[in-house]
py3Dmol code that shows the C-alpha trace and the ligand (Angstrom):
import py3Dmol

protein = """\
ATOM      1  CA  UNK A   1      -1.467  -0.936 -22.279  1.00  0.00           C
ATOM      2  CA  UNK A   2      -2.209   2.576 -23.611  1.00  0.00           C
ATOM      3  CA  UNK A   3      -6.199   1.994 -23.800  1.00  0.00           C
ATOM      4  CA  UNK A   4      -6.295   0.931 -20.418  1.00  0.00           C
ATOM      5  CA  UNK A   5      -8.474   2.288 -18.162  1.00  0.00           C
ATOM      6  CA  UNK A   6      -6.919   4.691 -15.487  1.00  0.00           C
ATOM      7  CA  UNK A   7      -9.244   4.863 -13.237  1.00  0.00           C
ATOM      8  CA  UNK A   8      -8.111   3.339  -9.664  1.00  0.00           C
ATOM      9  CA  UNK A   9     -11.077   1.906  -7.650  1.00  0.00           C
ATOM     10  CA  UNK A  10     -12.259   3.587  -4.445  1.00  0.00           C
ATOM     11  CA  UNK A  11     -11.187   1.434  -1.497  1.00  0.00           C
ATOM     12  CA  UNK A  12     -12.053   3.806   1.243  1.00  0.00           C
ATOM     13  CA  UNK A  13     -13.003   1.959   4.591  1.00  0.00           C
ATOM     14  CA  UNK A  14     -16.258   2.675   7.108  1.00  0.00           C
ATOM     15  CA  UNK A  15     -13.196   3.784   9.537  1.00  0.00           C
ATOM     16  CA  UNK A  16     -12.644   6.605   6.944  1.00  0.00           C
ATOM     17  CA  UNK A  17     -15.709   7.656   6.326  1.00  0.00           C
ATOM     18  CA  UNK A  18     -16.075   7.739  10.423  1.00  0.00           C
ATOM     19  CA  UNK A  19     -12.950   9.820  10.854  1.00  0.00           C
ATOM     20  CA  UNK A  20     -14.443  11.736   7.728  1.00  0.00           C
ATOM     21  CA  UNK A  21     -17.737  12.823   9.167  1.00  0.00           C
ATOM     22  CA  UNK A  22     -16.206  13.552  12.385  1.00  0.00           C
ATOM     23  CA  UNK A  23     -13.730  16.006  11.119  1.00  0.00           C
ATOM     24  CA  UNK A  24     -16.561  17.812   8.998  1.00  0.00           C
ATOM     25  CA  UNK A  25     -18.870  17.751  12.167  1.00  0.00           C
ATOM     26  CA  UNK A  26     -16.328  19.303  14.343  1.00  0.00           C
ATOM     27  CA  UNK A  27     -15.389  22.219  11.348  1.00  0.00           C
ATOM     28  CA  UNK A  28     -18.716  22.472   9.504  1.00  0.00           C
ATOM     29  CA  UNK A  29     -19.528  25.379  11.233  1.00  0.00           C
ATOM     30  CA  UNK A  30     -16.169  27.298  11.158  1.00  0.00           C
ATOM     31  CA  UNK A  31     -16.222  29.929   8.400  1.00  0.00           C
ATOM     32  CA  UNK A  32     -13.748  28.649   5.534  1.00  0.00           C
ATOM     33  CA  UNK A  33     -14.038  25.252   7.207  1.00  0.00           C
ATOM     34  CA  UNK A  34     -13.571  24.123   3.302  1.00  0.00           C
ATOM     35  CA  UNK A  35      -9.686  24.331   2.829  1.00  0.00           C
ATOM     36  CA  UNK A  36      -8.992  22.513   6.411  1.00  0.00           C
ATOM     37  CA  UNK A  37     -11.938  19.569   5.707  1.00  0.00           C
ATOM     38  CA  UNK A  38     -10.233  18.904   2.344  1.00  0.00           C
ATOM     39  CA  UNK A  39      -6.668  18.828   3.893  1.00  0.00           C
ATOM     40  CA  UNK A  40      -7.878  16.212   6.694  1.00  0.00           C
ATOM     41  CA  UNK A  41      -9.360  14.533   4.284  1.00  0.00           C
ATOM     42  CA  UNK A  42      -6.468  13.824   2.199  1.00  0.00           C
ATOM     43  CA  UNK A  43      -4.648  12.674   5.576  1.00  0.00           C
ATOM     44  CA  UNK A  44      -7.146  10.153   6.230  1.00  0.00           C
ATOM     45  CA  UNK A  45      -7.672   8.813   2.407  1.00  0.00           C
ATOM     46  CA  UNK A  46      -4.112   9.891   1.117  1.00  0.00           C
ATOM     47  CA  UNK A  47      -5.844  11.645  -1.847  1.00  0.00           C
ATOM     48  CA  UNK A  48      -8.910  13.144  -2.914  1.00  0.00           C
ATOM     49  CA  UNK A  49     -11.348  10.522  -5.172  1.00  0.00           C
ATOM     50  CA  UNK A  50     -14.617  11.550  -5.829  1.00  0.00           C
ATOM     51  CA  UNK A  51     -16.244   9.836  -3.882  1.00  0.00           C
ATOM     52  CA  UNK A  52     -14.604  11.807  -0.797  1.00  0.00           C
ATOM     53  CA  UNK A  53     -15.289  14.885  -2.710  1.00  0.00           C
ATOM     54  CA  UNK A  54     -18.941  13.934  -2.749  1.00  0.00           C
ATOM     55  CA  UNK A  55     -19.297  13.314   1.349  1.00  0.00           C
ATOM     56  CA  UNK A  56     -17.693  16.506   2.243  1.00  0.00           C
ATOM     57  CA  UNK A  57     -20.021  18.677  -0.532  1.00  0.00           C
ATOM     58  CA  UNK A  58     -23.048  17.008   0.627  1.00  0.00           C
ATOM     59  CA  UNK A  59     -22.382  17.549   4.448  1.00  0.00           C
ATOM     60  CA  UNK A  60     -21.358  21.204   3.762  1.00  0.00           C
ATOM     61  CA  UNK A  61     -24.573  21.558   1.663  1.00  0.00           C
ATOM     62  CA  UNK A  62     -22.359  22.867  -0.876  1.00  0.00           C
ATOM     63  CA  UNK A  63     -22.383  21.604  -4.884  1.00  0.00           C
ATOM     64  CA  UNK A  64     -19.768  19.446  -5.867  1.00  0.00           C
ATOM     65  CA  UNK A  65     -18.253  21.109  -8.403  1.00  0.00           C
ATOM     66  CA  UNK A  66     -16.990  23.487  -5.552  1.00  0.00           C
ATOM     67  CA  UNK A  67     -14.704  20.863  -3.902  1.00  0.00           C
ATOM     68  CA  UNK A  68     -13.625  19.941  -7.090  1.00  0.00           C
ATOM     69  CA  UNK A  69     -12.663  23.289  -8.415  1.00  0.00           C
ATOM     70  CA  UNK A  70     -10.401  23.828  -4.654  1.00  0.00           C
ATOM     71  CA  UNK A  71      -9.035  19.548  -5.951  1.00  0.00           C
ATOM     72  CA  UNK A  72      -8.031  20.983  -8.775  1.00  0.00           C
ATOM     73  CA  UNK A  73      -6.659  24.569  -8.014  1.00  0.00           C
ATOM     74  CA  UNK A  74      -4.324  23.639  -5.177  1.00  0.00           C
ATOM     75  CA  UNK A  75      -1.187  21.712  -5.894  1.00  0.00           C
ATOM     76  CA  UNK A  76      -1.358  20.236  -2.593  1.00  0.00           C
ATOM     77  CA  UNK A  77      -4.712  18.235  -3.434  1.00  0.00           C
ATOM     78  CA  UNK A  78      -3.791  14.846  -5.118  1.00  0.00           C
ATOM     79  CA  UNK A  79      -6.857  13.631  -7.222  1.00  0.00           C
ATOM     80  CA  UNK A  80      -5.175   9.992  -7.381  1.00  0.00           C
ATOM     81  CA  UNK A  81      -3.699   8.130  -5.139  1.00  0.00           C
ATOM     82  CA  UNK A  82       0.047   7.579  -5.175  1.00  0.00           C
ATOM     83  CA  UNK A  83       1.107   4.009  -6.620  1.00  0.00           C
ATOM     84  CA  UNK A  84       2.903   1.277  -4.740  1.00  0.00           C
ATOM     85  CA  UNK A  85       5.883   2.611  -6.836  1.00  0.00           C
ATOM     86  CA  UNK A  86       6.740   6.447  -7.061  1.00  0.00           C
ATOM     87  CA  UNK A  87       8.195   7.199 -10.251  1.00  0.00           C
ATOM     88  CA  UNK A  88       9.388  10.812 -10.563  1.00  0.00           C
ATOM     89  CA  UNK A  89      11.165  11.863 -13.882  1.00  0.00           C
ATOM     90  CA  UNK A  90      13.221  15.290 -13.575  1.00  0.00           C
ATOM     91  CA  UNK A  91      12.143  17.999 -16.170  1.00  0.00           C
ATOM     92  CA  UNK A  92      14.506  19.977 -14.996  1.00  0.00           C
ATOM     93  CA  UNK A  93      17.070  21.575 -17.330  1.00  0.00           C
ATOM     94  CA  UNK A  94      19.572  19.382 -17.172  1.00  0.00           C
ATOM     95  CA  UNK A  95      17.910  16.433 -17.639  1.00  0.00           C
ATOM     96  CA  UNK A  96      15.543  17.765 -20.239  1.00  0.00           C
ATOM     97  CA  UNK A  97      18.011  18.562 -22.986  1.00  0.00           C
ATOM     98  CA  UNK A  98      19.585  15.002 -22.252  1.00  0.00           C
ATOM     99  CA  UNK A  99      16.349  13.225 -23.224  1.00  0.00           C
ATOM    100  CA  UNK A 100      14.271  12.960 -19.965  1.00  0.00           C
ATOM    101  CA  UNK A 101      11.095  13.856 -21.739  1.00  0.00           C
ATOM    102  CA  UNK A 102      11.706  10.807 -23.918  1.00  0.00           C
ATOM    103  CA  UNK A 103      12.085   8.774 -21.069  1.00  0.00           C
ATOM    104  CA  UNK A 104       9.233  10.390 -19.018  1.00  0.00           C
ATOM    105  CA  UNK A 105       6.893   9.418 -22.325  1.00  0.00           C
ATOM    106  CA  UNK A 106       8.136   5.771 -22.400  1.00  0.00           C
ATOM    107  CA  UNK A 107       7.236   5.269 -19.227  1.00  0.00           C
ATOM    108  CA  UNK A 108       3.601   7.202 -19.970  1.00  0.00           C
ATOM    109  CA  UNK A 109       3.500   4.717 -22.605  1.00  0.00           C
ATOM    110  CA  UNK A 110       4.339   1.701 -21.128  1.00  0.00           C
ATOM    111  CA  UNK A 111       2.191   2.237 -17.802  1.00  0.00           C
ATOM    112  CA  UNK A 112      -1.027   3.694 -19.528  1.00  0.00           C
ATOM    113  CA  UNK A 113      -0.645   6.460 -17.096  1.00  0.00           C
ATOM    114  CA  UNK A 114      -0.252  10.274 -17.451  1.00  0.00           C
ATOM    115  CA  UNK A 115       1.358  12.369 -15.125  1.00  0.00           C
ATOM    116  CA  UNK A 116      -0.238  12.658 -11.923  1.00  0.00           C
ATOM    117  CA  UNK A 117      -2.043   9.238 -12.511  1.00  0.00           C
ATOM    118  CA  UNK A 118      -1.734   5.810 -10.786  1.00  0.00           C
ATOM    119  CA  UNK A 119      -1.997   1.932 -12.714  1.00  0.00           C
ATOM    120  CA  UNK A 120      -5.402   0.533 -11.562  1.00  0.00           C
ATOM    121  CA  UNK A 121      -3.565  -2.318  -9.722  1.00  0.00           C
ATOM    122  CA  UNK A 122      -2.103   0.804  -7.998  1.00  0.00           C
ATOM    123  CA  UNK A 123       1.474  -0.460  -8.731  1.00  0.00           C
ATOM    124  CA  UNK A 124       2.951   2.574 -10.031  1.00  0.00           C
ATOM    125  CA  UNK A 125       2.384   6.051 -10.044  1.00  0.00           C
ATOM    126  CA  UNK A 126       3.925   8.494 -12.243  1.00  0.00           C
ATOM    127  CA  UNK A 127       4.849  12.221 -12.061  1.00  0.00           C
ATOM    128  CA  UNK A 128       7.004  14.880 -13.378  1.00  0.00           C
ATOM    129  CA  UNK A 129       9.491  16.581 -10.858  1.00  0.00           C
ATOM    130  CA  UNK A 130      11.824  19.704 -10.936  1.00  0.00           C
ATOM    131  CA  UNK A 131      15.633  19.180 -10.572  1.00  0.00           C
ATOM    132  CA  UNK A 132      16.600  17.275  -7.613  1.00  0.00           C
ATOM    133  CA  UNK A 133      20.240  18.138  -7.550  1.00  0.00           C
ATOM    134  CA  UNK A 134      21.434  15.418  -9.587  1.00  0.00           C
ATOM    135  CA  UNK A 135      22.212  16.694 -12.786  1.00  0.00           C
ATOM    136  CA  UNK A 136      25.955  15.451 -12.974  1.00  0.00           C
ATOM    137  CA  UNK A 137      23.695  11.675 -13.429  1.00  0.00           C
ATOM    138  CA  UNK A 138      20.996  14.010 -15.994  1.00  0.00           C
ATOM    139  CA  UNK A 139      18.898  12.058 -17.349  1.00  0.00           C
ATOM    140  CA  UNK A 140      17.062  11.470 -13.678  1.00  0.00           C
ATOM    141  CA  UNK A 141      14.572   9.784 -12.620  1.00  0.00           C
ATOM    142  CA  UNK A 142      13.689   8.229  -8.960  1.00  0.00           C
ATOM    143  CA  UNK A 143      11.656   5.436  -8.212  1.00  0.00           C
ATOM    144  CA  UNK A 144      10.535   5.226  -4.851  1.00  0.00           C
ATOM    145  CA  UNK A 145      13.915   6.570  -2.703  1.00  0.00           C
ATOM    146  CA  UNK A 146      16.072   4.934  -5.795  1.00  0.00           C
ATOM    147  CA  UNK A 147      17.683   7.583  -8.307  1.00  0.00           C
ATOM    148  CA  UNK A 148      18.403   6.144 -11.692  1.00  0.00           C
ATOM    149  CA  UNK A 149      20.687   8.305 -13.936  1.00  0.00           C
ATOM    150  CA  UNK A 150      21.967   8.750 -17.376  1.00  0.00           C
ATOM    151  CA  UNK A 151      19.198   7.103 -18.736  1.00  0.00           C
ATOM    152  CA  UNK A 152      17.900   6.533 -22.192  1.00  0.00           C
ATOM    153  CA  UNK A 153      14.516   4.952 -22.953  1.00  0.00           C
ATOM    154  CA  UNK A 154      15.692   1.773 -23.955  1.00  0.00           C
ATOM    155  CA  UNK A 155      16.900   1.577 -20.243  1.00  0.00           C
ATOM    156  CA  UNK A 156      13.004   2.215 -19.149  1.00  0.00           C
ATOM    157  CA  UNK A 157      11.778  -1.453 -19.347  1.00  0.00           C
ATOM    158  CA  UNK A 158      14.523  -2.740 -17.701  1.00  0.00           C
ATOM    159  CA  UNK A 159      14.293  -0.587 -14.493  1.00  0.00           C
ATOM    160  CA  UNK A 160      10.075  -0.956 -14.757  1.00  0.00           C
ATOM    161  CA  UNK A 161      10.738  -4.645 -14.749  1.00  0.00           C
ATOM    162  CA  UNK A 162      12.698  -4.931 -11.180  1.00  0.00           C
ATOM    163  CA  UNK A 163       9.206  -3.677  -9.412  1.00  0.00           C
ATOM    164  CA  UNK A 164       7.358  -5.946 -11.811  1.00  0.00           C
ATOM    165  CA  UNK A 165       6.871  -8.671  -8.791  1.00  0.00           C
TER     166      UNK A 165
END
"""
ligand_1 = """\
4
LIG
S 17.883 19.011 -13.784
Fe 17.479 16.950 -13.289
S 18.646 16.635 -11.515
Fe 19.014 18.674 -11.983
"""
view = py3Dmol.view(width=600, height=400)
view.addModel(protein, "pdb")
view.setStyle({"model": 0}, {"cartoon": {"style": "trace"}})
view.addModel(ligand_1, "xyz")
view.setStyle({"model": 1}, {"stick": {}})
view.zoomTo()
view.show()
């Protein structure tokens, strides 16, 4: 799985692109209308691809690499979408010197996906977090609202294979 591809496919719809254009039309004019497009835009898609990035740099009349220097500066810009499955490992303290970054590079393994990235059949997504308050369970990692603890990476295909359906 580690070659594969991890790239997901745009599905935007001609309703988003409509709700899109009309939130650009109504700012496009504002000064710093940049920062408050890109946030609406993220509303409407859920994340920023590149094709998104593309409509909003051509309708500001602005180059590309622009909107994709703001994606990529601000932690609140996701350049993937989130998977069908959240998977968020705790690097936290805690759970770091108890192995999580062994099980946070299992699951990297296994999925194909690096932090921040999403399987192409948009199944799972995978992220590091900071400590959630859990630490008496350290190792931690949640999937979705469900917090798995005291993990070690021979637990990881297990727990991957429950959401396997
Ligand atoms: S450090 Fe992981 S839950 Fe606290």
């Amino acid at each position: 799985m580690a070659n594969k591809k991890t790239v997901v496919p745009f599905q935007g719809t001609p309703e988003q692109e409509k709700q899109l254009r009309e939130v650009i039309a109504g700012l496009k004019d504002t000064k710093g209308a940049l920062m408050p497009i890109m946030q609406q835009a993220q509303d409407i898609y859920g994340y920023l691809p590149i094709e998104v990035q593309e409509i909003i740099a051509t309708e500001l009349g602005i180059p590309l690499s622009e909107v994709y220097g703001v994606a990529t500066f601000y932690a609140q810009f996701a350049l993937n979408p989130k998977g069908r499955n959240k998977i968020s490992v705790c690097l936290g303290t805690a759970c770091y010197v108890k192995g999580s970054g062994d099980v946070f590079d299992r699951i990297s393994q296994r999925l194909g996906i690096k932090s921040g990235e999403c399987t192409p059949d948009g199944k799972f997504s995978l992220e590091a977090c900071r400590c959630i308050g859990a630490c008496g369970l350290a190792p931690v990692m949640t999937i979705n609202d469900e917090v798995y603890g005291r993990l070690t990476v021979d637990d990881v295909d297990t727990i991957l294979a429950k959401y396997n359906d």
